[in-house]
N, C-alpha and C positions, 0 to 999 in steps of 0.2 A: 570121952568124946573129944576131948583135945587133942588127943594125940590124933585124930583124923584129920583135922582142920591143921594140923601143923605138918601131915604128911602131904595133903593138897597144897599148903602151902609151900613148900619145900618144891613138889615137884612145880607149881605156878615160878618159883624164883628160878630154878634152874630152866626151863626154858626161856623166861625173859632173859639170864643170863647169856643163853644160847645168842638169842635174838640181837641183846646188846655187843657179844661179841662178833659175831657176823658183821653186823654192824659198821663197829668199829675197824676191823679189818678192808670192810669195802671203801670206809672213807681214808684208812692206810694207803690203802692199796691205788684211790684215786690222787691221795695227796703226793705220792710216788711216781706215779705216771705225769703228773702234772712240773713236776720235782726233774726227773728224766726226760723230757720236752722242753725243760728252761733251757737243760745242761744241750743236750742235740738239736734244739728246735732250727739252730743257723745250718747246721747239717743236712737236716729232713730236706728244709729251704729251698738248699742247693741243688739236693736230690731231684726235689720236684721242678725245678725251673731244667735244670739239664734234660730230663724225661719229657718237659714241656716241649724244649728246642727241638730233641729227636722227633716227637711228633709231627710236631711245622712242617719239618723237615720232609717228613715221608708224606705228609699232606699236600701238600706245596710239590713233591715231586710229581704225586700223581695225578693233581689240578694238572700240571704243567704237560704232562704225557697224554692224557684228554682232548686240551688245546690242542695241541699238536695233530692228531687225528682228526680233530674236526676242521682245524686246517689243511689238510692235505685233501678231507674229505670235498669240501668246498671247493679247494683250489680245481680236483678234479670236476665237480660239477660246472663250476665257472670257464671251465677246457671246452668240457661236452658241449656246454651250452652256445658258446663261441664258436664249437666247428659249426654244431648246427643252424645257429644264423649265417652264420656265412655263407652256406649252401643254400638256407633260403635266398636269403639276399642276392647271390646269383642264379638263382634259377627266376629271381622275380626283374633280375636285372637284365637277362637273356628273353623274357616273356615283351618286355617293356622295347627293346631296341627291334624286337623282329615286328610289333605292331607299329613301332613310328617308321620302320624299311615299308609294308605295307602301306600306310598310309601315303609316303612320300611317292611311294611309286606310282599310287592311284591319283595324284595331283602331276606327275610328270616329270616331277625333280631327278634329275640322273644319282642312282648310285654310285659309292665310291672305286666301286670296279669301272663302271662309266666314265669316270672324270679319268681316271688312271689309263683310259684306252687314250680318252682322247687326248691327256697329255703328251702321250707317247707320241699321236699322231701330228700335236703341234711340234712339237722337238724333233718327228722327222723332216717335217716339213721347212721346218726353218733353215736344218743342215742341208736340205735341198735345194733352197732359197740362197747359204752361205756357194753354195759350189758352184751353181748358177751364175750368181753374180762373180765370184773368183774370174769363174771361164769366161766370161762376157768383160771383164777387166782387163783381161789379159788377150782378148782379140782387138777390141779398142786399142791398144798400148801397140800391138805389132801392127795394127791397118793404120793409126796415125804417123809409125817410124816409116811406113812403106810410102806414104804420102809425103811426110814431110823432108825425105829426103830428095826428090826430084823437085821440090820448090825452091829452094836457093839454087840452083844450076838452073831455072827458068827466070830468076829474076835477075841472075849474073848477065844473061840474054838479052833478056828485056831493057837493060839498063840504057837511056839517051843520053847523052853527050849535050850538052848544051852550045850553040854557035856562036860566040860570041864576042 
């Protein structure tokens, strides 16, 4: 019967042995990795901050290309929106001058075509007024040379002597 209990036992050590070797290989094999990241860990380091930078990088580009479209987007809506007030704004600015022409008229106020006739008609009138008087200037001037020439030859005439 011993020799049973020493074949069980034999096969119980060689798998513990297994186990213990396993084992011990995994903590090898982690003390080597651990071992192998002292020696490259400034390396890996490096690795990973350069791969960092390219990221940013391509991130940051295409944050920036987004921007950009939604600024253009904008810019375009802020265009549209700008023509179309503006068209309102004159069409409300056109609505607004043809009701105060209306109302001005129904009070009596002359239009600006009105004032413009009759400027015209003071301004001709003036230069009517300037040639009138020119001519009427200028008949004065030759009826006083036509008169005042035969009065020194009637006072040459007329002249007395004194007796004495």
């Amino acid at each position: 019967m011993a020799t049973q209990d020493d074949d069980s036992n034999n096969g119980n050590d060689k798998s513990s042995d297994r186990i213990k070797d396993s084992a011990q290989q995994i903590w090898l094999a982690g003390l080597g990795a651990f071992a192998k990241m002292q020696q490259e860990g400034s390396k890996a380091f490096e690795a990973l901050v350069k791969d960092g930078a390219g990221m940013q990088k391509k991130t940051q580009a295409a944050a920036e290309e987004t921007l950009a479209q939604a600024q253009q987007r904008m810019a375009g809506f802020a265009s549209e929106f700008g023509t179309k007030a503006a068209g309102q704004w004159g069409k409300l600015e056109n609505i607004f001058e043809e009701r105060v022409a209306r109302a001005l008229e129904k009070l009596g106020v002359p239009s600006a075509v009105d004032m413009a006739a009759l400027q015209a008609r003071v301004e001709a009138l003036e230069a009517q007024l300037k040639g009138s008087a020119k001519a009427a200037a200028t008949s004065r001037k030759t009826t006083a040379r036509k008169a005042a020439a035969p009065a020194p030859a009637a006072k040459k005439t007329l002249r007395r002597t004194k007796a004495g």
